[in-house]
mmJSON file of the N, C-alpha and C atoms, coordinates in Angstrom:
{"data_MODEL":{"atom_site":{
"group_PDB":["ATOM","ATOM","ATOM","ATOM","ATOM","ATOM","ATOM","ATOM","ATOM","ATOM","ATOM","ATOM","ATOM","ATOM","ATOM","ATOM","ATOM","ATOM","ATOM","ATOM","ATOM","ATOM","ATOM","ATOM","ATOM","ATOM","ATOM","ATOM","ATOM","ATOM","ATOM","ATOM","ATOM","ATOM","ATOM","ATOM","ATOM","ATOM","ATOM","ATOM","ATOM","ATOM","ATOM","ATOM","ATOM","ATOM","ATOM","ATOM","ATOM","ATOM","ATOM","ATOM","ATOM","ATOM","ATOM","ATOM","ATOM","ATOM","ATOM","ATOM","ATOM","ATOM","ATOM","ATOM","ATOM","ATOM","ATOM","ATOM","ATOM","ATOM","ATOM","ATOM","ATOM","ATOM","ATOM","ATOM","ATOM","ATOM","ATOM","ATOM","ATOM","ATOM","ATOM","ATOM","ATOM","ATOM","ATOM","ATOM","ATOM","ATOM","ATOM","ATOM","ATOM","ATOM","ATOM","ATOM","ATOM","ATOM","ATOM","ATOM","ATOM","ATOM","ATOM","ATOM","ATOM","ATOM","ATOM","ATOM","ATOM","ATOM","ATOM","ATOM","ATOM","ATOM","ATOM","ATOM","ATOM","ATOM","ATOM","ATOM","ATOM","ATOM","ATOM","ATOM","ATOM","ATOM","ATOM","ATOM","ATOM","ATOM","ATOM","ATOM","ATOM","ATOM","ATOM","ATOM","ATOM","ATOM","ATOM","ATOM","ATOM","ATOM","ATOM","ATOM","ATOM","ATOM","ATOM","ATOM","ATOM","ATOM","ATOM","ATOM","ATOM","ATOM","ATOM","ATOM","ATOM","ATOM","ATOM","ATOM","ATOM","ATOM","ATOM","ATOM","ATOM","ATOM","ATOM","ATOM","ATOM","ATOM","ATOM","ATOM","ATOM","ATOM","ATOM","ATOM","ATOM","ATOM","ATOM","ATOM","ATOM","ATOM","ATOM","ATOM","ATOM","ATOM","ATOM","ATOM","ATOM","ATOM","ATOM","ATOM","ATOM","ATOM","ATOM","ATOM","ATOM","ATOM","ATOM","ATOM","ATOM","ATOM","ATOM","ATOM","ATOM","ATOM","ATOM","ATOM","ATOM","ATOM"],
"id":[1,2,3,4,5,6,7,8,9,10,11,12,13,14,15,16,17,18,19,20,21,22,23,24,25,26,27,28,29,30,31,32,33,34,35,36,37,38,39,40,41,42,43,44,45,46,47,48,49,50,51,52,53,54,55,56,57,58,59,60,61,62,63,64,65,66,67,68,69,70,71,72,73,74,75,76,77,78,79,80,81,82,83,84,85,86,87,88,89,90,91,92,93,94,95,96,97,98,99,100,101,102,103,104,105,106,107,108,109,110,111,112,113,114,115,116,117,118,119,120,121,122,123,124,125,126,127,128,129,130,131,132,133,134,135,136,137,138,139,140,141,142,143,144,145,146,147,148,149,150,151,152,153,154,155,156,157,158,159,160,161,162,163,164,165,166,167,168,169,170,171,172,173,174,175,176,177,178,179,180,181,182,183,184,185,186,187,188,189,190,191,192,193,194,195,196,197,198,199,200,201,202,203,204,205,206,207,208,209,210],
"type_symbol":["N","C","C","N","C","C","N","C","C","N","C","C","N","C","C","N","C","C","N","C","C","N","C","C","N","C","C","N","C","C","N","C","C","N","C","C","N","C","C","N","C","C","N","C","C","N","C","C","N","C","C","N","C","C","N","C","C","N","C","C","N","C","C","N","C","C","N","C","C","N","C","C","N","C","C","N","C","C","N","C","C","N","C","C","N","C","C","N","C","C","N","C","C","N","C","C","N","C","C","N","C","C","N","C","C","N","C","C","N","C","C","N","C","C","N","C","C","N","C","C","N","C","C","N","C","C","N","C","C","N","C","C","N","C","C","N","C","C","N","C","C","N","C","C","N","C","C","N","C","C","N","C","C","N","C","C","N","C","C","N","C","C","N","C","C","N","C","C","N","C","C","N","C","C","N","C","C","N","C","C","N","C","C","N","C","C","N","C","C","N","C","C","N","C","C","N","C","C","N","C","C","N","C","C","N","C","C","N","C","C"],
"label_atom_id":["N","CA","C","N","CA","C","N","CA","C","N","CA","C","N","CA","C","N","CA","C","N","CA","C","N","CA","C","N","CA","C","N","CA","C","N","CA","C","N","CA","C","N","CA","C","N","CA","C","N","CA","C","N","CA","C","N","CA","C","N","CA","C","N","CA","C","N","CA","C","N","CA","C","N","CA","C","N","CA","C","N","CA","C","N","CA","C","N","CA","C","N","CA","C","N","CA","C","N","CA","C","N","CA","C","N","CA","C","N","CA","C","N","CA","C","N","CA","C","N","CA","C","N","CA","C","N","CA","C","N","CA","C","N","CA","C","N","CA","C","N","CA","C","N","CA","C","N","CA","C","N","CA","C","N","CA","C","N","CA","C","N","CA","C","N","CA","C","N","CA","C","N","CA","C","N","CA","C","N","CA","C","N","CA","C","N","CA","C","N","CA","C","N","CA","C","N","CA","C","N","CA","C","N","CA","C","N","CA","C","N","CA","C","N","CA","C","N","CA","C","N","CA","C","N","CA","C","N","CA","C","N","CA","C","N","CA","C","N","CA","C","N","CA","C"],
"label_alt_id":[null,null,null,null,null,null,null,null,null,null,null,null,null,null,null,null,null,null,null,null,null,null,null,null,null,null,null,null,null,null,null,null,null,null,null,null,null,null,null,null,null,null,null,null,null,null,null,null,null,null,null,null,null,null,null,null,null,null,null,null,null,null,null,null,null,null,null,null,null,null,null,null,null,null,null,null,null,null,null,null,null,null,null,null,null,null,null,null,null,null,null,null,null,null,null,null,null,null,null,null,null,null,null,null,null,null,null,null,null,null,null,null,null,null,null,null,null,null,null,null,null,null,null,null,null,null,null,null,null,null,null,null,null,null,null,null,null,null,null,null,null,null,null,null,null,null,null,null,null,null,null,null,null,null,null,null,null,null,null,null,null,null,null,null,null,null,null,null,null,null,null,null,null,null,null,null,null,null,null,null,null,null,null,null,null,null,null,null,null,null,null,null,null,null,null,null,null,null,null,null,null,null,null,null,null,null,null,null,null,null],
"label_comp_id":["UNK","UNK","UNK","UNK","UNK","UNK","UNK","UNK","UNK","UNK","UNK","UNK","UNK","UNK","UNK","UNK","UNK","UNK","UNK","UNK","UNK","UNK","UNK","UNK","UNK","UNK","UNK","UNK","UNK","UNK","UNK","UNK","UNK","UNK","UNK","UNK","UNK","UNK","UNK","UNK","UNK","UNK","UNK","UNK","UNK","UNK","UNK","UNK","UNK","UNK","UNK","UNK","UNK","UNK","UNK","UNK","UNK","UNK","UNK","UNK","UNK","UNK","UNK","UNK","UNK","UNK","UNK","UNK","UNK","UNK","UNK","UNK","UNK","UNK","UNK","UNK","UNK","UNK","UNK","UNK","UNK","UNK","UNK","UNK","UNK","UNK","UNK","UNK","UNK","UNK","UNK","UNK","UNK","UNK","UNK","UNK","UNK","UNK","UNK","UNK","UNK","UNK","UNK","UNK","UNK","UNK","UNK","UNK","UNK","UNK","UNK","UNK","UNK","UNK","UNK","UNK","UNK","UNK","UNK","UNK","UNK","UNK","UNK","UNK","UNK","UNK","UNK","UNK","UNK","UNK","UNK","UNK","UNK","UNK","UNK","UNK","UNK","UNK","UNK","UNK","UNK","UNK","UNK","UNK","UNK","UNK","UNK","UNK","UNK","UNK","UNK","UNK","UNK","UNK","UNK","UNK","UNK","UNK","UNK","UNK","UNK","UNK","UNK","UNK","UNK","UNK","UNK","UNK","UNK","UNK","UNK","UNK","UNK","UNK","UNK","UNK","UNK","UNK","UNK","UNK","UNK","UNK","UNK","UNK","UNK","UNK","UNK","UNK","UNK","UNK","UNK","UNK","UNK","UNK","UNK","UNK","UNK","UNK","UNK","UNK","UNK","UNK","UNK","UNK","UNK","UNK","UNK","UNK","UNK","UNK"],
"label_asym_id":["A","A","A","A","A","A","A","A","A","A","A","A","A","A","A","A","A","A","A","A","A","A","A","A","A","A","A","A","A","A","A","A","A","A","A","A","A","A","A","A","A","A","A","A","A","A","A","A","A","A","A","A","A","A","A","A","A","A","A","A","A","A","A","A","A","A","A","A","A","A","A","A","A","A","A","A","A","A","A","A","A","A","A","A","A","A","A","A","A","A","A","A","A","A","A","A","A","A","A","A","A","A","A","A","A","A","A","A","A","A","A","A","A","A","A","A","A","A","A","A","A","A","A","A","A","A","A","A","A","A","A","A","A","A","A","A","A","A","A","A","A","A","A","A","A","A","A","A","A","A","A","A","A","A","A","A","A","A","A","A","A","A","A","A","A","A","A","A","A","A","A","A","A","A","A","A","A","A","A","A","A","A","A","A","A","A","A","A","A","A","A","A","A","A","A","A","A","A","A","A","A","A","A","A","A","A","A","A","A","A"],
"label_entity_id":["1","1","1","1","1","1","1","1","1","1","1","1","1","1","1","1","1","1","1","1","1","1","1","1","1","1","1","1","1","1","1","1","1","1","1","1","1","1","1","1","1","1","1","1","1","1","1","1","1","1","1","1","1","1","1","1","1","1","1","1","1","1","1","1","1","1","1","1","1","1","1","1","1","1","1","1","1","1","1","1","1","1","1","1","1","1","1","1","1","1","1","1","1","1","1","1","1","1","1","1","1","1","1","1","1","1","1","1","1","1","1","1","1","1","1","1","1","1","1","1","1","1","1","1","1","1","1","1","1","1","1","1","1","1","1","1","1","1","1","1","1","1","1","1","1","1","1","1","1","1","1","1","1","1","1","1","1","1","1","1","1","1","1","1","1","1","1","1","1","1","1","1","1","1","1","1","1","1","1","1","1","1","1","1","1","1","1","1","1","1","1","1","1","1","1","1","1","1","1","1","1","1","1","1","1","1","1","1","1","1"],
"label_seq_id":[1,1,1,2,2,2,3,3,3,4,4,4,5,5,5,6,6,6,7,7,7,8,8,8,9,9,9,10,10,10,11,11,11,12,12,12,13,13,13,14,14,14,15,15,15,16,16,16,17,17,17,18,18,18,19,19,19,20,20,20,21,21,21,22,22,22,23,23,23,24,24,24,25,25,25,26,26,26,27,27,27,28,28,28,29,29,29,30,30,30,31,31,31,32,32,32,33,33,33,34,34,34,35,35,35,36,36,36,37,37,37,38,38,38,39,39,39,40,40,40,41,41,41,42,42,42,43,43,43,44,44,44,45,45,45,46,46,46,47,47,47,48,48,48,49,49,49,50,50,50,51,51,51,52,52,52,53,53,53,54,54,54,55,55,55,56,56,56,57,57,57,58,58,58,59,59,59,60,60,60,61,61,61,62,62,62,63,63,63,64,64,64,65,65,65,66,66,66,67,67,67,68,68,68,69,69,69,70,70,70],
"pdbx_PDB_ins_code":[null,null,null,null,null,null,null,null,null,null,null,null,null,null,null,null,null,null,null,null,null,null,null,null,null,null,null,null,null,null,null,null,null,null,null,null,null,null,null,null,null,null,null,null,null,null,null,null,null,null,null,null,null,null,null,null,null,null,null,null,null,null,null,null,null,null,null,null,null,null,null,null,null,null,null,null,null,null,null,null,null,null,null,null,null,null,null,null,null,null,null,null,null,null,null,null,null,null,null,null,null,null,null,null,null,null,null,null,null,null,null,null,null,null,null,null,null,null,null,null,null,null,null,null,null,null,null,null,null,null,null,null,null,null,null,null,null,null,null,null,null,null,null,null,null,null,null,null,null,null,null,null,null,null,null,null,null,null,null,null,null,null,null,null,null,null,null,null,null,null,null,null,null,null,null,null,null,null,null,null,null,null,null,null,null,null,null,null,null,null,null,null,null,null,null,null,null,null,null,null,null,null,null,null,null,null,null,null,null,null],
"Cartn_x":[-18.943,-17.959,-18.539,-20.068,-20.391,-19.518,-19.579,-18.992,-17.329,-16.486,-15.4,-14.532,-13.48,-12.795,-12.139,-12.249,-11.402,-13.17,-12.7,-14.12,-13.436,-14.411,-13.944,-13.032,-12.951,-12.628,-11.03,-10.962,-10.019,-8.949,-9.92,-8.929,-8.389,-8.847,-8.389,-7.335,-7.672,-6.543,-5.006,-5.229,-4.267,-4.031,-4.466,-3.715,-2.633,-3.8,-2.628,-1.525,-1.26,-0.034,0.924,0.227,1.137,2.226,1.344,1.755,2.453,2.476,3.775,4.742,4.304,5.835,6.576,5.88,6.508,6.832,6.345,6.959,7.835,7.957,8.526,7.254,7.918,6.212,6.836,6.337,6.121,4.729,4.656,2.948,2.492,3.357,2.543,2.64,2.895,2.567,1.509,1.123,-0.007,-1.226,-0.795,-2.243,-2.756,-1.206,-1.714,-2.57,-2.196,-2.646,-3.954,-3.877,-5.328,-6.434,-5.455,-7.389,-7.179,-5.403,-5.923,-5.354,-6.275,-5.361,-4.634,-3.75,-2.438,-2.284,-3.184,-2.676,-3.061,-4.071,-4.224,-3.065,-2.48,-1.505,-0.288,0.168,1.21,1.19,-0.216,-0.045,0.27,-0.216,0.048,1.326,2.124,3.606,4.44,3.777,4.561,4.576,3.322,2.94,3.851,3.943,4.778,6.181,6.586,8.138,8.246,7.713,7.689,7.947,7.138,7.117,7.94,8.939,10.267,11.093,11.095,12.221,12.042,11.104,10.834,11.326,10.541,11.356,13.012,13.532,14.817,15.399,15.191,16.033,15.652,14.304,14.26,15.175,15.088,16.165,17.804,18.169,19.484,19.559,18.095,18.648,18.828,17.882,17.61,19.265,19.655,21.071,22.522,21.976,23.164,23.166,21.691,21.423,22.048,22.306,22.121,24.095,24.763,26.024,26.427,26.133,26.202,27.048,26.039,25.422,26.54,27.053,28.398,29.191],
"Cartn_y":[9.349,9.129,9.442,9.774,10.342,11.52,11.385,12.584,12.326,11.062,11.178,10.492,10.705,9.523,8.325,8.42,7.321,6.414,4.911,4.356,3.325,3.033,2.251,0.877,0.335,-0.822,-0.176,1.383,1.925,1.829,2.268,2.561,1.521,0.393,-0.935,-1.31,-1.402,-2.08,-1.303,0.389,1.154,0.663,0.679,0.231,-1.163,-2.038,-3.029,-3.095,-2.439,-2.08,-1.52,-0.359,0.164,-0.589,-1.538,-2.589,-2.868,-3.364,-4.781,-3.368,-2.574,-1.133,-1.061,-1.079,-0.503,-2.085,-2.875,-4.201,-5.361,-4.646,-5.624,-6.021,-6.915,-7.456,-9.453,-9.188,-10.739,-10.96,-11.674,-12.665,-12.893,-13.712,-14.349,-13.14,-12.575,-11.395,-11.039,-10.348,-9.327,-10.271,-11.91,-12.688,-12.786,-13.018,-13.022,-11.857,-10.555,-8.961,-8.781,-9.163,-8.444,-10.197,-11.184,-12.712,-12.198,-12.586,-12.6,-13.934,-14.672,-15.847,-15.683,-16.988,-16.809,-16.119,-16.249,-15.604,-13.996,-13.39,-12.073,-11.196,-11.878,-11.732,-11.953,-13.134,-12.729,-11.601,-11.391,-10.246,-9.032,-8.67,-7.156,-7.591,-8.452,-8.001,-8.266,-8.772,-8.431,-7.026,-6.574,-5.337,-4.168,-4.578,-3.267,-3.71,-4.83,-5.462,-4.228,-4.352,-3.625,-2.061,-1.378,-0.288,0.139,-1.01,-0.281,-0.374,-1.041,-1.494,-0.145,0.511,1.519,3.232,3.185,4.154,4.252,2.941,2.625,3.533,2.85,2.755,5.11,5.086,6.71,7.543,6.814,7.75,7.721,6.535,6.416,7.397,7.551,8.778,9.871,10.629,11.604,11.923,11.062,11.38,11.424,10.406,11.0,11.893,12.565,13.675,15.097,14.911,15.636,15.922,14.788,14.557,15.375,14.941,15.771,16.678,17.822,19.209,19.938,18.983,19.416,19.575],
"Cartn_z":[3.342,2.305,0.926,0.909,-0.31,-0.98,-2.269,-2.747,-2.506,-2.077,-1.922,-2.76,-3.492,-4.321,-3.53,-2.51,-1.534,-1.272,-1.56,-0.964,-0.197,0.834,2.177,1.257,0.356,-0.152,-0.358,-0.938,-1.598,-0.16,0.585,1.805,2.665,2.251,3.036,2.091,1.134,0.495,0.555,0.798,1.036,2.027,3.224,4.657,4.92,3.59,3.642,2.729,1.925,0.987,2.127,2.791,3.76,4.684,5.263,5.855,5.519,4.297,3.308,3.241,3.127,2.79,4.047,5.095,6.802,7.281,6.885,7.334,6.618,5.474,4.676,3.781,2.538,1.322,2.235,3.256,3.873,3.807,2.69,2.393,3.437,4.789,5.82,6.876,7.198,7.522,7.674,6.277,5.603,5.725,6.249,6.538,7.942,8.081,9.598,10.175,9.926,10.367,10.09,8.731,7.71,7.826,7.819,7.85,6.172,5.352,3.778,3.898,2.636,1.623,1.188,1.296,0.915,-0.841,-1.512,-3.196,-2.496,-2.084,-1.846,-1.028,0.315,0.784,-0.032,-0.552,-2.153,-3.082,-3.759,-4.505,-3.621,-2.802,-1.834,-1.471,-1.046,-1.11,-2.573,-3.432,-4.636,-5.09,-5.058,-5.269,-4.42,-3.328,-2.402,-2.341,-3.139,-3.212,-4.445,-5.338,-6.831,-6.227,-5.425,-4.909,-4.29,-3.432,-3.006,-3.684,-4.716,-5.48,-6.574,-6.838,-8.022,-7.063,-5.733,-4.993,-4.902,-4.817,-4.207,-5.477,-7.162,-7.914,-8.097,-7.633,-7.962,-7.847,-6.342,-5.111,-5.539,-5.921,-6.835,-7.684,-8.722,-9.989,-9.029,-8.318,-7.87,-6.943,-6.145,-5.246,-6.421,-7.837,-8.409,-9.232,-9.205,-10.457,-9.102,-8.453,-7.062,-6.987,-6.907,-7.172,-7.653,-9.317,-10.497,-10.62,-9.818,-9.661,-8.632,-8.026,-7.145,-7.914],
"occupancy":[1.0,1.0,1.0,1.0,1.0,1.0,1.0,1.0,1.0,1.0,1.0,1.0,1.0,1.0,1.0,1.0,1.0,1.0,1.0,1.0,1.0,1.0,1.0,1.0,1.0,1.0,1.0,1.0,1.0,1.0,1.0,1.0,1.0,1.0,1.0,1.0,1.0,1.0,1.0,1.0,1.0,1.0,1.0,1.0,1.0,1.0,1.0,1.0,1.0,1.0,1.0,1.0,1.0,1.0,1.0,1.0,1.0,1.0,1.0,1.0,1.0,1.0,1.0,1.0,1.0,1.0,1.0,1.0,1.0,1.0,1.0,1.0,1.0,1.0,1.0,1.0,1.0,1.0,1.0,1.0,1.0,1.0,1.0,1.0,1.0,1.0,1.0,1.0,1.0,1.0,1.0,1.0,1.0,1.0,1.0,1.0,1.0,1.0,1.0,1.0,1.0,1.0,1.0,1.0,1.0,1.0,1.0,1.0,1.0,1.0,1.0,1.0,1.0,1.0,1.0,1.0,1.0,1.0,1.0,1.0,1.0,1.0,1.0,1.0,1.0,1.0,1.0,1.0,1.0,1.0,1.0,1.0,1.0,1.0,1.0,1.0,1.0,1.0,1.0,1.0,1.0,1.0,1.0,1.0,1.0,1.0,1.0,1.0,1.0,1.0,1.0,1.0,1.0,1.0,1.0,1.0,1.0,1.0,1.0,1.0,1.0,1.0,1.0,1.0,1.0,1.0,1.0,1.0,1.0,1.0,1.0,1.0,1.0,1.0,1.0,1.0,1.0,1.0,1.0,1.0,1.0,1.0,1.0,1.0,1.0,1.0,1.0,1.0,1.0,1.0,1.0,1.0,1.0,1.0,1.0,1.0,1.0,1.0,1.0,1.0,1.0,1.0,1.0,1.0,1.0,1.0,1.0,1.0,1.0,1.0],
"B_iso_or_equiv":[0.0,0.0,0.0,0.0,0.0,0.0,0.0,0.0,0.0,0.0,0.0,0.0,0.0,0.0,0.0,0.0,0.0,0.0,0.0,0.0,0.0,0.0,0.0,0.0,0.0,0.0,0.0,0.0,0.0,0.0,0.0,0.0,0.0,0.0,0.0,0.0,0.0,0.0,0.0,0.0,0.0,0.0,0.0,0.0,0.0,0.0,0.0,0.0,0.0,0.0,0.0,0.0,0.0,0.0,0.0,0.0,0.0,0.0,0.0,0.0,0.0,0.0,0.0,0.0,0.0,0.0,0.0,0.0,0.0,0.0,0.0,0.0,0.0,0.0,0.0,0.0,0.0,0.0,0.0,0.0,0.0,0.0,0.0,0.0,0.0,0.0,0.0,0.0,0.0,0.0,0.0,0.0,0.0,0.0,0.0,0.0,0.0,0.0,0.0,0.0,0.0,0.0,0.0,0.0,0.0,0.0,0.0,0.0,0.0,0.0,0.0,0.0,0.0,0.0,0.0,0.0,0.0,0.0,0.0,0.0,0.0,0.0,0.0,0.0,0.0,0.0,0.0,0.0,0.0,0.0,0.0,0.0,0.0,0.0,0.0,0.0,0.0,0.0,0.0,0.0,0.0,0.0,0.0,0.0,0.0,0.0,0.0,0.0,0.0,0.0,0.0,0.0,0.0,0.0,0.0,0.0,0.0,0.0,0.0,0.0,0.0,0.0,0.0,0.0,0.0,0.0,0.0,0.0,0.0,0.0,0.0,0.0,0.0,0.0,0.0,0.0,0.0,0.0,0.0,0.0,0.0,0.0,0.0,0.0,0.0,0.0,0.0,0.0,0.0,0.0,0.0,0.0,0.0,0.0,0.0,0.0,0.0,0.0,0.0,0.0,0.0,0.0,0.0,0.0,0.0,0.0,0.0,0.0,0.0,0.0],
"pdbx_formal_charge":[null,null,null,null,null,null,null,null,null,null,null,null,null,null,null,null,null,null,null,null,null,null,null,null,null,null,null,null,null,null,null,null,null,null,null,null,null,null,null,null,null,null,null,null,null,null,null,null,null,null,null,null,null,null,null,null,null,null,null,null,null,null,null,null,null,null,null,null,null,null,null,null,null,null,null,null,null,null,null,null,null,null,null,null,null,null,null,null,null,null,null,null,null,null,null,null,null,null,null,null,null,null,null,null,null,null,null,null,null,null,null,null,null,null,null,null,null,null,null,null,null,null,null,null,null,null,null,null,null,null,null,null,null,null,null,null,null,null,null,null,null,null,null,null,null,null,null,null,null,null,null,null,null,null,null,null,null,null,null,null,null,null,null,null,null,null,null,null,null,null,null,null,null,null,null,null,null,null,null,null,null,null,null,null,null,null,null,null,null,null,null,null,null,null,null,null,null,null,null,null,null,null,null,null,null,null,null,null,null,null],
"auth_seq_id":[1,1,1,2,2,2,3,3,3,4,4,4,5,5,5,6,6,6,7,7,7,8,8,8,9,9,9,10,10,10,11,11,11,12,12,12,13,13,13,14,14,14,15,15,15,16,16,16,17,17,17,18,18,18,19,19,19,20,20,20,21,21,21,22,22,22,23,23,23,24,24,24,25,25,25,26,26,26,27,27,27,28,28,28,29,29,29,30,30,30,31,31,31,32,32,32,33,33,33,34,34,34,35,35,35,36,36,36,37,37,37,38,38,38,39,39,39,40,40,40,41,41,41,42,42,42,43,43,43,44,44,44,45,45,45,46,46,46,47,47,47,48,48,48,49,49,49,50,50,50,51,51,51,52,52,52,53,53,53,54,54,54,55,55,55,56,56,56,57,57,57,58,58,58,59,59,59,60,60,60,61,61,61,62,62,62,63,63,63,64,64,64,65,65,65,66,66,66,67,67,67,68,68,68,69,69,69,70,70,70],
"auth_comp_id":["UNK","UNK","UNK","UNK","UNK","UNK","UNK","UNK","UNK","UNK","UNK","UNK","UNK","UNK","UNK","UNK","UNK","UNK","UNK","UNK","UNK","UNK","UNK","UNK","UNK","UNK","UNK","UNK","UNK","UNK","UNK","UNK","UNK","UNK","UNK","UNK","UNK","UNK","UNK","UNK","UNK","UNK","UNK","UNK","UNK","UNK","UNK","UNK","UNK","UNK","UNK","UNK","UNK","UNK","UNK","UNK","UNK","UNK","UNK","UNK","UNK","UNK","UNK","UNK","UNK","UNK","UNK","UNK","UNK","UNK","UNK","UNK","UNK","UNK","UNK","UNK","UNK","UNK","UNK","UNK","UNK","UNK","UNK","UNK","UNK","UNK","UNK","UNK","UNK","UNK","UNK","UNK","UNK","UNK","UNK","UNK","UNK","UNK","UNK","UNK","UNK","UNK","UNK","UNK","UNK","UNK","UNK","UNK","UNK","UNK","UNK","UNK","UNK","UNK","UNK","UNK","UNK","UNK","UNK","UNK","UNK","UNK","UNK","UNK","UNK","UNK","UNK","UNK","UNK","UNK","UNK","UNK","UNK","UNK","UNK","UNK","UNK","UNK","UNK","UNK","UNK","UNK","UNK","UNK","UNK","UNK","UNK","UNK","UNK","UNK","UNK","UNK","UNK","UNK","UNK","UNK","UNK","UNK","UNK","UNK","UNK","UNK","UNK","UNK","UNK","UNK","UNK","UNK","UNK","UNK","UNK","UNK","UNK","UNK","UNK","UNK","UNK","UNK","UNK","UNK","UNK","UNK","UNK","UNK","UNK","UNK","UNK","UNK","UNK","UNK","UNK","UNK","UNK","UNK","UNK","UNK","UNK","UNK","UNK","UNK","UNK","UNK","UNK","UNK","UNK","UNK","UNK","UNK","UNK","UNK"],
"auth_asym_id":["A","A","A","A","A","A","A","A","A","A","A","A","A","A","A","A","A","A","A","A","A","A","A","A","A","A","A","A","A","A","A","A","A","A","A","A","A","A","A","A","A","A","A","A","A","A","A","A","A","A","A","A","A","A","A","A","A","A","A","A","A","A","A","A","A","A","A","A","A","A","A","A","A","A","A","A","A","A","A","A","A","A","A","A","A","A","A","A","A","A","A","A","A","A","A","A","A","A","A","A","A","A","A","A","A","A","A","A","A","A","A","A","A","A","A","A","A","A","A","A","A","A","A","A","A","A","A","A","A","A","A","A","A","A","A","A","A","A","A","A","A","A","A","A","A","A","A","A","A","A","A","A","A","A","A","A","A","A","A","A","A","A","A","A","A","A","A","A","A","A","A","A","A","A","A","A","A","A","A","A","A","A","A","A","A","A","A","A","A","A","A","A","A","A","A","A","A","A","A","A","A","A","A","A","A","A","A","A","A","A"],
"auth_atom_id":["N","CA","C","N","CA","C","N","CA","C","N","CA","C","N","CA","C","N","CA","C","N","CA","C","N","CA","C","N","CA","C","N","CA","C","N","CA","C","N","CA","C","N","CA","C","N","CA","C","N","CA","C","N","CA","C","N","CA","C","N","CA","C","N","CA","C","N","CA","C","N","CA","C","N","CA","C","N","CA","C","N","CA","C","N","CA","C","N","CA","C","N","CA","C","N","CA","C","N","CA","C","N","CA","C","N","CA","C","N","CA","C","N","CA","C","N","CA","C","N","CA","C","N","CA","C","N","CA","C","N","CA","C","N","CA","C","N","CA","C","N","CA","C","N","CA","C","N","CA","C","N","CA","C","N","CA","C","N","CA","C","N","CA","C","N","CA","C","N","CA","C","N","CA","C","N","CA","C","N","CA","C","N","CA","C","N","CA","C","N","CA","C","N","CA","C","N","CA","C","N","CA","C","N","CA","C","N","CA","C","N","CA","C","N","CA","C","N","CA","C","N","CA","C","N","CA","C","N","CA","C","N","CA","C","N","CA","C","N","CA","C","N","CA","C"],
"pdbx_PDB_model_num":[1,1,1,1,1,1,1,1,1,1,1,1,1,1,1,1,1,1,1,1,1,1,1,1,1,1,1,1,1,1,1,1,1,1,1,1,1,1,1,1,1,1,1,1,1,1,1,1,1,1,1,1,1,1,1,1,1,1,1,1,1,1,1,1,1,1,1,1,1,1,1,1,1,1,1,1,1,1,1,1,1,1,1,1,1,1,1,1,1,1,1,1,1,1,1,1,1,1,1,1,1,1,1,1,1,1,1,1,1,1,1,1,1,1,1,1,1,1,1,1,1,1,1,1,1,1,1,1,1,1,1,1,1,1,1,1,1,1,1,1,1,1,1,1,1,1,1,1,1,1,1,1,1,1,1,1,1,1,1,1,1,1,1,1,1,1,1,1,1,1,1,1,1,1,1,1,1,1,1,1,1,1,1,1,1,1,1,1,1,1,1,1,1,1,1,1,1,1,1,1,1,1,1,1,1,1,1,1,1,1]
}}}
């Protein structure tokens, strides 16, 4: 992993964001799976609550900028 911008810490914490995205941001969840405390497991689904909610509202501009155009 020398020489790489991804470091093993980078890449765990990605896997568990993923998680809270493909399963829902359920705190007890993301503890049960991953062995997190309950504040670490809270923040990673606040964090990926924020993330669908910022995709969701994208996808809204993007389908009515799309409309539009019809």
């Amino acid at each position: 992993m020398r020489g790489q911008a991804a470091t093993l810490e980078r890449l765990r914490v990605d896997r568990q964001l993923e998680e809270a995205m493909v399963h829902g941001p359920d705190p007890l969840h993301l503890a049960e799976v991953f062995g997190l405390d309950e504040k670490t497991a809270t923040r990673y689904a606040d964090s990926a609550r924020r993330l669908l909610e910022t995709s969701a509202e994208s996808w809204k501009v993007v389908t009515a900028s799309t409309d539009d155009q019809r």
